[in-house]
N, C-alpha and C positions, 0 to 999 in steps of 0.2 A: 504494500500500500504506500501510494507516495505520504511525505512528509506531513501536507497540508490536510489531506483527508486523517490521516490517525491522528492531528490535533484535534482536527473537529471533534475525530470518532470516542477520543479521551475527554474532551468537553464534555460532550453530548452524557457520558456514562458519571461522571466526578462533578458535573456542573462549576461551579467557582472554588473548588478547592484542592484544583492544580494552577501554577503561573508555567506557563510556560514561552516560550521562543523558538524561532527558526532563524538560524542563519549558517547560510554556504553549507548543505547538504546535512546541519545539523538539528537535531530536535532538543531541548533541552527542558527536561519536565523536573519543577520542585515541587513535589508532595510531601503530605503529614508520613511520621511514622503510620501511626494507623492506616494509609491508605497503602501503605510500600505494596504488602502481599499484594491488595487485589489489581494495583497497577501491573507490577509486574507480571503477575500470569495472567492476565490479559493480551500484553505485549507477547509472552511467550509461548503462551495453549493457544490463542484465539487469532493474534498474527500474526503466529510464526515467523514474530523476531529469533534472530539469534543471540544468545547469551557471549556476551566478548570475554565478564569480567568485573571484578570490584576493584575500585580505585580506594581509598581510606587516608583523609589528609587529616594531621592532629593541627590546629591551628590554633594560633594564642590561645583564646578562652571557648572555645567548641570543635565539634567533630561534625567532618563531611563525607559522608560514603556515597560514591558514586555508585552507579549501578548501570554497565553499559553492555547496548543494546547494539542490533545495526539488523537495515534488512538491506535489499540491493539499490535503496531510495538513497542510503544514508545510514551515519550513525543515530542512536538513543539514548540521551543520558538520562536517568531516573536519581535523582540526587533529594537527599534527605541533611536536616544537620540539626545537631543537638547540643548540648552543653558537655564540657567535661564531666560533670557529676554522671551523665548518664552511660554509662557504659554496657548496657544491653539493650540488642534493637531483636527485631521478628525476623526471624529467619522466612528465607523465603525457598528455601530447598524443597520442601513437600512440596511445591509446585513449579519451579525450575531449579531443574531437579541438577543442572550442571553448574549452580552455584554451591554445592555443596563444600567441596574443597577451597571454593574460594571464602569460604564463609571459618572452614576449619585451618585456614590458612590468618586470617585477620586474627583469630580468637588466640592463635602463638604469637604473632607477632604483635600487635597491636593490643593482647589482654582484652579488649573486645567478645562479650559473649553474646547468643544469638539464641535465643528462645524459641525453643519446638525443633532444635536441628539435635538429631537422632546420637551424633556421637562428637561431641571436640573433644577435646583433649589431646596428647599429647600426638604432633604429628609431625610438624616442620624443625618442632624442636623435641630431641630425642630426651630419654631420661638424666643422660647427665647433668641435663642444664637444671640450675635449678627454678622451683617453683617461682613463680611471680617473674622470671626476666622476658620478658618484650624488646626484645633489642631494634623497632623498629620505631618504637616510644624517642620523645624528643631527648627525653632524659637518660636514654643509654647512650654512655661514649664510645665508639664504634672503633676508637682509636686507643680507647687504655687497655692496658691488659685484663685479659677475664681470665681470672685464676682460681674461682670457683667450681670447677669439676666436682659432681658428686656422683659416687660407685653408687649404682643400686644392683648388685650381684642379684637380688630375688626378682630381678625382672624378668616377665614371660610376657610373649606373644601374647594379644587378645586371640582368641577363639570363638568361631561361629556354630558350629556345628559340632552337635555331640551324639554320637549314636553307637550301640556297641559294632567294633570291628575299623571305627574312623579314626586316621592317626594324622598326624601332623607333619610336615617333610619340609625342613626350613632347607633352604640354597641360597647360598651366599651369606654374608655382604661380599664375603673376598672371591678374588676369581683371578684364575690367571690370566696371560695376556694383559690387554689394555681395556678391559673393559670397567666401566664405573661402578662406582659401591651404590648395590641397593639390595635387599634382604627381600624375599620371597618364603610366605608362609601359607604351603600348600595343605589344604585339609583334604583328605582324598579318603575314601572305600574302596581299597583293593587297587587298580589301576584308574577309575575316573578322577579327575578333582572334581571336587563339589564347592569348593569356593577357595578364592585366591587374594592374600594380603599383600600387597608389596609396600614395602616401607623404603622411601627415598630419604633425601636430605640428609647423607651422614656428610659431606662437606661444604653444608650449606656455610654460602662466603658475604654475603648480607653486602652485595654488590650496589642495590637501593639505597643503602642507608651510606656506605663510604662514596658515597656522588657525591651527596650532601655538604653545599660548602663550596665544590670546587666549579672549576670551571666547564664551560661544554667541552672543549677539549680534552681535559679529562677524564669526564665522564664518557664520552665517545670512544675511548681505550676500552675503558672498562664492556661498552655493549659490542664493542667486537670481538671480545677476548674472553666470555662467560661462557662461550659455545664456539668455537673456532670452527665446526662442520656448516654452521649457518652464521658466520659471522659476517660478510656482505648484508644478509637480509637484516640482522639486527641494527646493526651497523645504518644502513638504509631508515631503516622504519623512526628510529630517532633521529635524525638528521631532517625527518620530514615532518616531525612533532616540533623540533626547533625552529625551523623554517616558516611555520604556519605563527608561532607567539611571533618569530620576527618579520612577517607577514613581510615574504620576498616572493618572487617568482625565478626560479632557477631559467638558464639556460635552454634553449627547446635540442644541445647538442647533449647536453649533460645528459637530459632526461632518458633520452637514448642508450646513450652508454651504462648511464644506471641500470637498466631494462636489459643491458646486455651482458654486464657482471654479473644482475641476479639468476641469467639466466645458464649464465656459464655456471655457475655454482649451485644451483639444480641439477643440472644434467651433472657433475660430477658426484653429487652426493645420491643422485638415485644411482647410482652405480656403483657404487657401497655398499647401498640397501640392498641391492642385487647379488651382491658378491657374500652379504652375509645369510642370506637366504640361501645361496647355493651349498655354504659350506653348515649351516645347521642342519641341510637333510645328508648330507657325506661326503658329497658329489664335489671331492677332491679338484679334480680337472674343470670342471664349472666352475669351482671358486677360485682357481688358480687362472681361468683366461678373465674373470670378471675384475679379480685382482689387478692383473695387467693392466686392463684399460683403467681404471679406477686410477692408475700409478702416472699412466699416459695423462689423464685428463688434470691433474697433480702437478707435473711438470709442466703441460701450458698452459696453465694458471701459469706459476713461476714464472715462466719465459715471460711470456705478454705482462703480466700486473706486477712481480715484480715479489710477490707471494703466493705462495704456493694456497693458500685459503683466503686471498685478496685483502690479506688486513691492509690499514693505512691509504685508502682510496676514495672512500665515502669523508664526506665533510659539509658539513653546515654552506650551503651556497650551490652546492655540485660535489665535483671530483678535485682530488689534490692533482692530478694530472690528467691529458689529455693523451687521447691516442689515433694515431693515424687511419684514416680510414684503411688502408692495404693491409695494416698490421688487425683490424677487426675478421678484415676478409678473409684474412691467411687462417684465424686462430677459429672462425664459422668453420673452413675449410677441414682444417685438422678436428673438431669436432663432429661433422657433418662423416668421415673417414670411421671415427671412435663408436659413431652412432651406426653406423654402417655393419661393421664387428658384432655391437650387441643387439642387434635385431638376427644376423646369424646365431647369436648363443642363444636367442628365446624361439626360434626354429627348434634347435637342439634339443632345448629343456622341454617345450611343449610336446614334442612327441618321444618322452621318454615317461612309460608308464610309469613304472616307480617311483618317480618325481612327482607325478601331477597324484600319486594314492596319498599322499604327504601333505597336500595341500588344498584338494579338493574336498568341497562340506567339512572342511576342518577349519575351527576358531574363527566361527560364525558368527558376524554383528548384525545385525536386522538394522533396517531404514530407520524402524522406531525407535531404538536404543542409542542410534547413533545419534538422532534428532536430539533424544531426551538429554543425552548425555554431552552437548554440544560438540561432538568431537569435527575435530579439523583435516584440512589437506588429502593427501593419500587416503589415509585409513578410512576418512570419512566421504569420499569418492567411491571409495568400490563399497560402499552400502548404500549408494543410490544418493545420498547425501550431495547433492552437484556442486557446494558452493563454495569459490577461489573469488579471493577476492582482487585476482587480478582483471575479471571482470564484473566481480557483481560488487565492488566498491572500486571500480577502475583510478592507477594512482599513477605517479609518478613517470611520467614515460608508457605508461600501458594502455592509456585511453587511445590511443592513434594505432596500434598493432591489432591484428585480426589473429583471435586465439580460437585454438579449436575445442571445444570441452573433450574432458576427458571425464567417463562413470562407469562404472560396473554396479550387478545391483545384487549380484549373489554375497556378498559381506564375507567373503570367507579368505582363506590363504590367496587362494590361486585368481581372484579379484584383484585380489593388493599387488600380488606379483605382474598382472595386465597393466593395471592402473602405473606403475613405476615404470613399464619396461613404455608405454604409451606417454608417460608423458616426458621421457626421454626424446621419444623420439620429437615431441613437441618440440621442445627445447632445441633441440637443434634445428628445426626448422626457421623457429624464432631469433634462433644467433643469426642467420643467414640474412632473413628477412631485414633485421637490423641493420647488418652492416650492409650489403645492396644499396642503403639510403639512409646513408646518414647525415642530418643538418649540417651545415659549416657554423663557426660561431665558437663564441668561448666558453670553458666547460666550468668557470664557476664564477658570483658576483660576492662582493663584499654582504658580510650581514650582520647587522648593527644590532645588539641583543636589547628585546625590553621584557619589561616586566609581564609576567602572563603563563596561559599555561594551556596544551593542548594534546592532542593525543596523533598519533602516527601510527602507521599499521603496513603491513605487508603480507604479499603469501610465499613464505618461507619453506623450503622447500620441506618441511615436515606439517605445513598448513600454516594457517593465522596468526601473526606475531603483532603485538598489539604493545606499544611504548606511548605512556602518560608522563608527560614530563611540563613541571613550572620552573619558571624560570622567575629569579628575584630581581631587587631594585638594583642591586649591583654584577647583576648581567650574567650569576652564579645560578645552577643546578640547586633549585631549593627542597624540591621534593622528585622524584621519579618512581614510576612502577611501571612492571613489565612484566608482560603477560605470553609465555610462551606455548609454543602448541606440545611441545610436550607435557607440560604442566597438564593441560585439557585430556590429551589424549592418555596416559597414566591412568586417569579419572576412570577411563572407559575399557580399557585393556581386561580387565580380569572376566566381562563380558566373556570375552572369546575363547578365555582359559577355560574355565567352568563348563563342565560337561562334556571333553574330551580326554582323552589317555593321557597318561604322564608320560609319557613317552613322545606324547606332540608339544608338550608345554616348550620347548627353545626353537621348537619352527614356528609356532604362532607367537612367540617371542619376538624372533630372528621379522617374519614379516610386517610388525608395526613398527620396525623398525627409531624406539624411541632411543631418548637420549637423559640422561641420570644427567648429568651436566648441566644441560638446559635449565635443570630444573634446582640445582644447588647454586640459585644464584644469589 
């Protein structure tokens, strides 16, 4: 529904006891607490907004929770504020239902609790820390040492399920190789799971709160370097929340080139995902030619940007450098070769039975669950779920390019594995398309920081990346939050676990291919 009609349509239902606003594809609704629930699952059951995200600023003397929304009109903010004294509001999970994390995410950081939400306590911050710290509170210094560690040796797992013959099968936090710490508590009967816990955040680095203070600059390090697999997009999505409080218009050559980094940095990271799907089901030599091109796609990065994961590129204005159109052609070229390879390897894979017994009707997300559970990008593509916000919030360089959707609607292994090996190939289409026609012109303008505060987004090659950032009188990083698609998708993950073999749990793993990182930030 465009913008203008779900005002009315929010008038017409609340009469005089919402204010709201439209400006530049935004909605801005202040409601009473009382009204938060039935606003938002209106926005969510009945218009099938999507859920972005809670924003939570502490400010001098009250508190601000954002609550944002977006359809393909636009974003939704549903904002509520109250006084310091008040520190619990109505949860709103019994009825969007993918705020739930974001709600047991405020109640750690923020001490913030949330009435009728089924379970907070202890999640982002593990048991050592002690009770009552908030380190996202004004009043935590982010920079003194915290030498309070407390041992709770009688800590166990929460458990869901009790029946005789059901045990528990904890994996991890350690693993070898290079993979991230997060803890998985499998409750299983025999060989099914019947439900799955994962616990993240064991090097949660409270990235938000050491912005605080310094400069965009600064903090721009920090959103590229939290996740180095999508650090272009992150990187990106702030630089375009800065850009909006310093109300500039970039470049029409930059916008390009931006379009054409994120897209080189998709196509290398679905190629990853690919390579770790081939080597969770055995298939040695699969994962060894995926590897390769993954290693190719690695080095021209390198060659062309300069990095091998394009840190240092993105910057408030545009790009810190410019690149030749022949030099875009050549590295389209050698992509378009990379892409060529693994559309031969998904020939291969696709008609090798044993592969597809691995992935087929296994770790199954339904349209609804996906909906319910707001999940993003990939995962939430091959559930029927169609929405990229490179076209249904067109940004940056993306509104002038002709994109082809990509969906699948069976939700299972061998979806996700179409859905990445497809929009690879997109991607390379899209480097092509880029550089064939690129604007002449300079790739970045001066920008003079003011006071303000706005939100920035992209689709990051694991889905929806979503950066809140204000900015103070003295032209510093005052507050920031970021909202990653792993964060979202983690949410949803155990969906696909649950009611399959132990023995599928690291291919249905291996195919959502998340990131522990992402989300320890």
């Amino acid at each position: 529904m465009e913008l203008n009609k779900l005002e009315k349509t929010l008038h017409d239902r609340f009469f005089e006891r919402l204010t709201t606003r439209i400006s530049s594809s935004f909605l801005d609704i202040e409601c009473s607490t009382a009204d938060l629930i039935e606003v938002s699952a209106m926005l969510f059951n009945e218009q099938a907004c999507a859920f972005a995200g809670m924003i939570i600023e502490e400010e001098d003397v009250s508190w601000s929770l954002r609550y944002m929304f977006y359809n393909d009109h636009g974003m939704i903010q549903v904002m509520i504020a109250a006084s310091h004294d008040q520190t619990e509001f109505p949860s709103i999970s019994a009825h969007v239902h993918a705020s739930d994390w974001h709600e047991r995410a405020a109640e750690d950081l923020f001490g913030l609790s949330f009435s009728g939400h089924p379970r907070l306590g202890e999640f982002i911050l593990h048991e050592q820390w002690p009770e009552g710290t908030n380190p996202m509170r004004r009043g935590f210094d982010a920079r003194a040492p915290f030498s309070h560690w407390e041992s709770r040796p009688d800590w166990e797992p929460p458990r869901v399920f009790d029946s005789p013959g059901a045990f528990s099968m904890p994996i991890g936090p350690i693993y070898s190789g290079i993979a991230e710490s997060v803890h998985f508590q499998l409750e299983t009967i025999g060989e099914e799971i019947v439900r799955v816990i994962p616990r993240l955040f064991y090097k949660y680095r409270a990235v938000e709160k050491l912005a605080q203070g310094r400069s965009v600059g600064e903090a721009l390090l920090l959103a590229e370097r939290f996740n180095g697999t999508s650090s272009f997009a992150h990187a990106f999505s702030f630089c375009q929340a800065v850009e909006k409080i310093a109300e500039v218009e970039i470049p029409q050559r930059a916008r390009r080139l931006r379009a054409f980094l994120a897209e080189l940095e998709r196509l290398r990271h679905h190629v990853a995902a690919l390579q770790g799907i081939c080597s969770s089901t055995g298939l040695a030599v699969a994962a060894s030619q995926a590897g390769i091109l993954e290693e190719e796609m690695l080095r021209l990065s390198g060659v062309f940007a300069g990095h091998r994961y394009l840190f240092g590129l993105a910057t408030p204005g545009g790009l810190t450098r410019d690149f030749t159109d022949e030099e875009c052609r050549n590295v389209a070229g050698t992509a378009s070769s990379i892409a060529q390879r693994l559309n031969k390897l998904e020939r291969l894979l696709t008609r090798s039975s044993s592969f597809l017994d691995r992935l087929e009707r296994v770790g199954i997300v339904t349209k609804d669950d996906a909906l319910r559970y707001g999940l993003v990008g990939p995962i939430a593509r091959a559930s029927g779920s169609g929405r990229d916000l490179r076209t249904f919030l067109p940004y940056g360089g993306y509104e002038e390019l002709l994109l082809s959707p990509v969906q699948e609607e069976e939700g299972d292994g061998y979806a996700r594995l179409r859905v990445l090996f497809s929009e690879a190939r997109e991607s390379s289409r899209l480097l092509n398309d880029i550089a064939a026609d690129l604007p002449s012109g300079d790739v970045c303008v001066p920008v003079e920081m003011r006071a303000g505060w706005a939100l920035g987004w992209t689709e990051a090659p694991r889905g929806a990346a979503f950066h809140w950032v204000r900015i103070d009188d003295a032209g510093n990083v005052a507050e920031w939050r970021i909202i990653p698609p792993s964060f979202v998708n983690w949410h949803g993950f155990h969906l696909a676990a649950e009611g399959f073999a132990f023995q599928d749990f690291p291919i249905i793993l291996a195919t959502f291919g998340l990131s522990a990182a992402e989300n320890d930030r």
